[in-house]
KOLSE-360517 format. One record per atom (N, C-alpha, C): residue in one letter; x, y, z. Coordinates in steps of 0.1 Angstrom, whole numbers, plus 5000, padded with zeros to 4 digits. Each point is the difference from the previous one (the first is absolute). Example, Ala and Ser with C-alpha at 12.3 -4.5 7.8 and 13.67 -1.06 7.14 Angstrom:
2
A513249435078
A499150125000
A500950125000
S499650114993
S500950115000
S499250115008
This chain:
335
X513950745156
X499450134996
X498650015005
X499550115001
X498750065003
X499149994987
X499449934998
X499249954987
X498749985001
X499650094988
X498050034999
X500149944989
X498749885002
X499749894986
X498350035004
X499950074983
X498850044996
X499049824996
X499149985003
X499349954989
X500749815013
X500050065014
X501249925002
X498849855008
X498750004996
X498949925005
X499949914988
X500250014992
X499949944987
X500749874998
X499949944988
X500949914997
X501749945004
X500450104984
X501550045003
X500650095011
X499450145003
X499950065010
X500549965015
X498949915006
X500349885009
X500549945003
X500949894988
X501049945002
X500950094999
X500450014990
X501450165002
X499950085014
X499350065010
X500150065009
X500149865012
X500149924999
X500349865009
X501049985001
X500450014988
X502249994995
X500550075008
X499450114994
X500650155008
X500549995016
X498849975004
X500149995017
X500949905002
X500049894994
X500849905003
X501250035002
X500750114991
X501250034992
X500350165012
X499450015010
X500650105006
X499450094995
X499350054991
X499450124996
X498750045012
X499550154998
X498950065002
X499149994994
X498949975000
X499250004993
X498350065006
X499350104990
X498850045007
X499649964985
X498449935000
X499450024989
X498650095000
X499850034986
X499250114996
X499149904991
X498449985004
X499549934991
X498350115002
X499149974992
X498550074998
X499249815000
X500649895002
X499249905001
X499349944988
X500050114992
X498749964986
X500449914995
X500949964997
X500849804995
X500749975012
X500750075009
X500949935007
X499149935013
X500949935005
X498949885013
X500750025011
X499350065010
X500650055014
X500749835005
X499349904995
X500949885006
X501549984999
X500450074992
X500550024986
X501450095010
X500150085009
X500650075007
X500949905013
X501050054998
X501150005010
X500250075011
X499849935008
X499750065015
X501250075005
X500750004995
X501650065000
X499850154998
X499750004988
X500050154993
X498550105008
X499750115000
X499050115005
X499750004989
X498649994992
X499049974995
X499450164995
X500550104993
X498750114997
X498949974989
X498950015000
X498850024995
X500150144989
X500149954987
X500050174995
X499849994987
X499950124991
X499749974986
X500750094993
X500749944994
X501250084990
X499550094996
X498349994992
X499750134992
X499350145009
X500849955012
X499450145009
X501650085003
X500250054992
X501450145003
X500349985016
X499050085005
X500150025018
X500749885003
X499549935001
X500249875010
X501449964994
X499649984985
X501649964996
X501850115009
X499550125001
X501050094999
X500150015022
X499149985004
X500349975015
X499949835004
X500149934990
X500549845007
X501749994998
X500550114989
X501950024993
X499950105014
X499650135003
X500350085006
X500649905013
X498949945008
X500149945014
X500749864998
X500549924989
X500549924999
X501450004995
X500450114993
X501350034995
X500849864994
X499449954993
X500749864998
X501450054987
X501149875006
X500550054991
X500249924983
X498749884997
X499749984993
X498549984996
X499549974992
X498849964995
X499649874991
X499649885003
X499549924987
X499150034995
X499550014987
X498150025002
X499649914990
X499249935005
X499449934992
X498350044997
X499650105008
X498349994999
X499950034990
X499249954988
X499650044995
X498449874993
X499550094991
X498949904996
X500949884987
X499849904999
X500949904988
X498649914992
X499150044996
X499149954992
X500350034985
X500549954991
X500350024987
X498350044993
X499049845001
X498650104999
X499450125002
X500349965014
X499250135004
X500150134998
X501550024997
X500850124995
X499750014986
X499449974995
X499449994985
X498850055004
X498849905010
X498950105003
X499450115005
X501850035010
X499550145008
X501450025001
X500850084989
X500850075003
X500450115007
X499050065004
X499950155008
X500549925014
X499349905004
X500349985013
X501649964998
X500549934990
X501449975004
X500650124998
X500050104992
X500450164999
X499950065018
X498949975004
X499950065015
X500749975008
X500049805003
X500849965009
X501449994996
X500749954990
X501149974992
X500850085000
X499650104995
X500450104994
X500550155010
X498250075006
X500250045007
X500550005010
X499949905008
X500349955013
X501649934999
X500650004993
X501449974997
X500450104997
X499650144995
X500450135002
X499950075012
X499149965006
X500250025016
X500850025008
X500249815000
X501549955005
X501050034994
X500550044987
X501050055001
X500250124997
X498950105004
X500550165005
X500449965011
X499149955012
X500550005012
X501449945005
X500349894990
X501249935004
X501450114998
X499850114984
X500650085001
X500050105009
X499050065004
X499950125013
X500749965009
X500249865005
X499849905013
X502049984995
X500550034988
X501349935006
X500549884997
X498749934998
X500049874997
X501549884991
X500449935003
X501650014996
X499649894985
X499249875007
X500249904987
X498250015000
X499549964988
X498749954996
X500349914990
X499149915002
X500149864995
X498649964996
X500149984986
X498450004995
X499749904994
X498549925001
X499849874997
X499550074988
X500749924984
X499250084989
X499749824995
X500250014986
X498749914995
X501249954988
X499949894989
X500549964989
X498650084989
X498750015005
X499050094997
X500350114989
X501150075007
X500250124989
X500849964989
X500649884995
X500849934989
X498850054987
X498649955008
X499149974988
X500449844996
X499850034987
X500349864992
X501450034997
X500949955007
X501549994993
X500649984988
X500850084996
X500850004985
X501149915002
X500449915014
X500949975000
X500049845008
X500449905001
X499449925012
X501949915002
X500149985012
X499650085008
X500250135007
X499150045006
X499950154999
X501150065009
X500250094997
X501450075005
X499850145011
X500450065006
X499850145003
X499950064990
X501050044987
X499750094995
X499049974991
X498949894995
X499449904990
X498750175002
X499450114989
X499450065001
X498849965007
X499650105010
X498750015007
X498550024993
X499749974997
X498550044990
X499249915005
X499050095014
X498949885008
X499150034989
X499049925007
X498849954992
X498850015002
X500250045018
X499049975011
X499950155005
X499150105006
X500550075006
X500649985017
X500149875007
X500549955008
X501549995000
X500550004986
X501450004995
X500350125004
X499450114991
X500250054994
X500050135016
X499550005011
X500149995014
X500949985002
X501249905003
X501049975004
X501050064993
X499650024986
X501350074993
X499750205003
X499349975002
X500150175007
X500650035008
X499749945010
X500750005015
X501749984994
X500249884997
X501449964994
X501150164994
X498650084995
X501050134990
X499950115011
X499049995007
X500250095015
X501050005004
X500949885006
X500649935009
X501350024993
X500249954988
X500850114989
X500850125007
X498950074995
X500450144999
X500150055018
X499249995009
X500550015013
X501549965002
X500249844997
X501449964999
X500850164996
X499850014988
X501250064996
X499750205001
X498950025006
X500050125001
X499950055019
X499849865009
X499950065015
X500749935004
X500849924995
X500749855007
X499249895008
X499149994996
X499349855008
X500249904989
X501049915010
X500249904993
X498749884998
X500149974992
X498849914992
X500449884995
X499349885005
X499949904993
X498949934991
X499849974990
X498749954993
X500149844995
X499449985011
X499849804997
X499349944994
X499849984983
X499049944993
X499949894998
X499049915012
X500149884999
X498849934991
X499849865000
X499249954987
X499449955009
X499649805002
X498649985008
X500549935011
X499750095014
X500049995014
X499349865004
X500549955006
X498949865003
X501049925013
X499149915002
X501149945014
X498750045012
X501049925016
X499650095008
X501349975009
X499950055011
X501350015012
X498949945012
X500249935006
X499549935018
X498550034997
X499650145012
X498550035000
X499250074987
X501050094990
X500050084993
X499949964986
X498750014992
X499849944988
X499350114992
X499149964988
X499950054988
X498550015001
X499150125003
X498749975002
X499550164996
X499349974986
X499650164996
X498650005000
X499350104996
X498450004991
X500150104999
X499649954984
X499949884992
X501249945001
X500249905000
X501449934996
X500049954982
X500950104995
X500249984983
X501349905000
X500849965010
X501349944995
X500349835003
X500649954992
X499649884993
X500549885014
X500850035004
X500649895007
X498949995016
X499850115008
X498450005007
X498949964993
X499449984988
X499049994998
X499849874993
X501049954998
X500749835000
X499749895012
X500550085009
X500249955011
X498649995006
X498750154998
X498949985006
X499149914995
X500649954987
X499149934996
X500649874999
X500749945003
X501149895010
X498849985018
X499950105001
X498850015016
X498550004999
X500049974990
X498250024991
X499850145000
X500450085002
X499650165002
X499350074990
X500449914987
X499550054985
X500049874996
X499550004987
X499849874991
X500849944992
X501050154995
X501149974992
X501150134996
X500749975001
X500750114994
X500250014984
X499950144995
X499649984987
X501550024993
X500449974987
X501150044998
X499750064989
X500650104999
X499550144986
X501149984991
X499549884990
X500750064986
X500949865002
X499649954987
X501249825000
X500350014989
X500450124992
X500249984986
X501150134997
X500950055015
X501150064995
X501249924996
X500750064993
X501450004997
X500749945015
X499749905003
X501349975005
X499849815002
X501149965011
X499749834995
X499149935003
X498950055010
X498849935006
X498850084996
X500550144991
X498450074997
X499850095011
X500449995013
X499450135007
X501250085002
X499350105009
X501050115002
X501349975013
X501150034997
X501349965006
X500350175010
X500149975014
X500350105009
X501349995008
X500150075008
X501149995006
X499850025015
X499749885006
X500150045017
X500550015004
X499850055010
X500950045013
X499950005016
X500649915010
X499349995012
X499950135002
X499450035013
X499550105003
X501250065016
X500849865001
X501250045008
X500850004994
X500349974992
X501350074986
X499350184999
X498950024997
X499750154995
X500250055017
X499849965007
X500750065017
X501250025004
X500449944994
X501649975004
X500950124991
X499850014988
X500050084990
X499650125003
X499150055008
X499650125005
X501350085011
X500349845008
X500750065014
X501650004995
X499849974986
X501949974995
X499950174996
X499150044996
X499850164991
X500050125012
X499349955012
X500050075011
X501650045002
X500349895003
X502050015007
X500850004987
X499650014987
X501550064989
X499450125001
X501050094996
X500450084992
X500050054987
X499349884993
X499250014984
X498850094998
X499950034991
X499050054997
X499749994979
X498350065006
X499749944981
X498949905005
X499949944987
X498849884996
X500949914998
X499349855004
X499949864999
X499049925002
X500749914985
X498849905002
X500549935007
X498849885004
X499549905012
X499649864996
X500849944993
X499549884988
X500949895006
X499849884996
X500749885001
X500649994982
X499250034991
X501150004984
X499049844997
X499449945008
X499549874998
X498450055002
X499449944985
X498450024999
X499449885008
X498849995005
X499249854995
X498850024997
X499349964991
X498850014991
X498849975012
X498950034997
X498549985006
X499949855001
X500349924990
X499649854998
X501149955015
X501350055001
X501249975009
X499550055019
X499150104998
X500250025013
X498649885002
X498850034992
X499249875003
X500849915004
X500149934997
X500949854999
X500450005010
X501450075002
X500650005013
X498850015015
X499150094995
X498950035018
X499549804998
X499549974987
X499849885000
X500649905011
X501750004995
X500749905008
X500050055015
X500250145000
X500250025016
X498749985009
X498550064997
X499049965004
X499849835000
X500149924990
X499249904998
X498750024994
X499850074999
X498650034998
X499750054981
X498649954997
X499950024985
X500550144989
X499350155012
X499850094995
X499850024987
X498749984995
X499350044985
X500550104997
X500550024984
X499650124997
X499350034984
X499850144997
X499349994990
X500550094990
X499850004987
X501050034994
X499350114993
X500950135002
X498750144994
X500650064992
X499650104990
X500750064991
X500950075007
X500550074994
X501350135003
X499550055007
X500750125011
X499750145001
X500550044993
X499250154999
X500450134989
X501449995005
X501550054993
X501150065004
X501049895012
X499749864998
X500749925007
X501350014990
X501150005002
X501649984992
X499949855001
X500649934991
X500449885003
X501249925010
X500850115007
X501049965004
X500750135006
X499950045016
X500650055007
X500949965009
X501550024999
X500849965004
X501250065006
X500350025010
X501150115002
X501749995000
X500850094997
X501249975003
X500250075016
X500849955010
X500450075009
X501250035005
X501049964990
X501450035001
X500550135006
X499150114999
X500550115009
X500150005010
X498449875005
X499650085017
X501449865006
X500149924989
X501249875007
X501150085002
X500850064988
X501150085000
X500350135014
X498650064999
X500550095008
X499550045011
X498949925005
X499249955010
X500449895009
X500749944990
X500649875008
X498249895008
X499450044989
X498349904997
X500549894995
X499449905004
X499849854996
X499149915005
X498750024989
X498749885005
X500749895006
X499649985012
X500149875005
X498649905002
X499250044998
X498949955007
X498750024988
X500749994989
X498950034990
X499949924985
X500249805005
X499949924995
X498550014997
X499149964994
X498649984997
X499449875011
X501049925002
X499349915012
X500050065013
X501150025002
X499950075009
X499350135006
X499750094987
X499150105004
X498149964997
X500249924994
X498449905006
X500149925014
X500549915003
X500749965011
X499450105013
X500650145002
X499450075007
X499350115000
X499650004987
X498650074998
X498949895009
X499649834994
X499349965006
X499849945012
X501650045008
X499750035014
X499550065005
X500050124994
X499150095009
X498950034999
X499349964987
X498549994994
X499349865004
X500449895009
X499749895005
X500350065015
X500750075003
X499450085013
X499450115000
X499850064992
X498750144996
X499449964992
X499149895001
X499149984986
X499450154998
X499450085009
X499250104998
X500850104999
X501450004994
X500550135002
X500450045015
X500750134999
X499850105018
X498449994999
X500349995017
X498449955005
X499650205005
X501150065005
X499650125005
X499350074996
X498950055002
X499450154995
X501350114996
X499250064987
X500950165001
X499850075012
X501150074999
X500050085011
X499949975017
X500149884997
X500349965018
X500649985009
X501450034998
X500850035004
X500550205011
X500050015012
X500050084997
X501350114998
X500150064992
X502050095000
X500750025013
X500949965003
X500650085009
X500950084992
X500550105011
X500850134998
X501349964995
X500750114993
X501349954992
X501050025013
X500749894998
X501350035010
X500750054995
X500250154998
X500950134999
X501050005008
């Protein structure tokens, strides 16, 4: 297929559009650079430079590209910061995912496939959490995703654009050149690891006095080529709807230490801090849909394993992508 992945310089973005190409697909990506890392780019795919929250650009990159899908992943994913400046995730999030999918509707567009979030659960009434388990975010960063999600909705069922909504929980891992490198970096398994490289002094652990068997908080990862692979199974069905992106298997803060322990060798301190505000004790997903009817199944998202090659690629990037923003420069979409 002819396929536009938004947000496609990024993390998950990047790996998922690598699949793609591998797998016979088209691929042009659409990034603005502000998190994503031009190193970060697949020389395969034509490269546009653009920013979702500009209408124009969005509605002549669908015009002259006619794709006949869309992934999008751009979007901002700071649970903080979306607390501190929600207007900007209302601009970019929000906005700029209304963009894309007027245009995708004007444009024809057949499947859209959207990276959403476990975010909009909130704190779950149910564990583990289900598709239908009520949405009540917490964050306005959720609370972003689940807009889009009721958009996508209603287009579904009022213009026919078929719609996929992928709520996955915590992304981590890396694939060959392709790793995990943000700023700020909030997520636990990188900032383990940097401090495994001396990069920091210690990683802190928030909160040793929940509900569960070791006191901290229990998550659910997920490689980051399991959430790729999962993308390109949703691309080629015929499903449509939301799914979660879970393994159904937690491991606590004290467990992923440990484990970077054995795999590094190395001490990694950590230190032991109160709560955050609105941490759950225990996020965990079911994913019996996306197995049933996706025909998904983590392969590659044991906890050794996905340390294993996270700190491959952070012992070959100690510094992160070394590229400047924006240095790469776009070539033209192959239309």
């Amino acid at each position: 297929m002819n396929v536009l992945v938004t947000g496609g310089a990024g993390y998950i973005g990047s790996v998922t559009s690598t699949l793609l190409l591998s797998h016979g697909h088209q691929v042009t990506v659409f990034d603005n650079l502000e998190y994503g890392h031009a190193e970060a780019l697949d020389p395969r795919a034509p490269f546009v430079i653009g920013d979702l929250r500009d209408a124009g650009t969005v509605e002549h990159l669908l015009a002259t590209l006619q794709p006949d899908a869309i992934l999008h992943f751009g979007a901002y994913a700071l649970v903080g910061e979306s607390m501190q400046r929600p207007d900007i995730y209302w601009a970019n999030n929000v906005s700029g995912g209304i963009n894309l999918i007027n245009a995708a509707v004007h444009h024809r567009v057949k499947r859209f496939i959207f990276s959403s979030s476990c975010a909009t659960y909130g704190h779950p009434s149910q564990l583990p959490i289900t598709e239908d388990t009520p949405q009540i975010p917490v964050n306005p960063y959720g609370e972003s995703k689940l807009i889009l999600e009721q958009m996508l909705r209603w287009m579904q069922r009022q213009c026919g654009l078929q719609t996929v909504c992928l709520r996955y929980f915590n992304a981590c891992g890396a694939v060959g050149r392709l790793g995990e490198d943000h700023t700020p970096e909030t997520h636990l398994i990188p900032n383990v690891l940097r401090t495994a490289l001396g990069k920091q002094e210690a990683v802190h652990v928030f909160g040793t006095d929940f509900p569960t068997p070791d006191g901290t908080c229990i998550r659910d990862y997920i490689h980051v080529k399991d959430l790729a692979q999962a993308h390109r199974l949703a691309l080629e069905s015929n499903q449509t709807g939301a799914f979660n992106l879970g393994t159904g298997q937690g491991c606590s803060v004290r467990e992923v230490i440990d484990m970077a322990r054995s795999v590094t060798g190395r001490p990694i301190p950590a230190i032991e801090s109160p709560r955050r505000a609105g941490d759950p004790p225990v996020l965990v997903a079911s994913a019996d849909k996306a197995k049933h009817q996706l025909g998904w199944i983590p392969q590659h998202s044991d906890l050794r394993n996905i340390i294993e090659d996270a700190w491959r690629w952070h012992l070959a990037h100690p510094a992160g992508y070394t590229l400047k923003k924006n240095s790469r420069i776009p070539v033209p979409c192959a239309c």
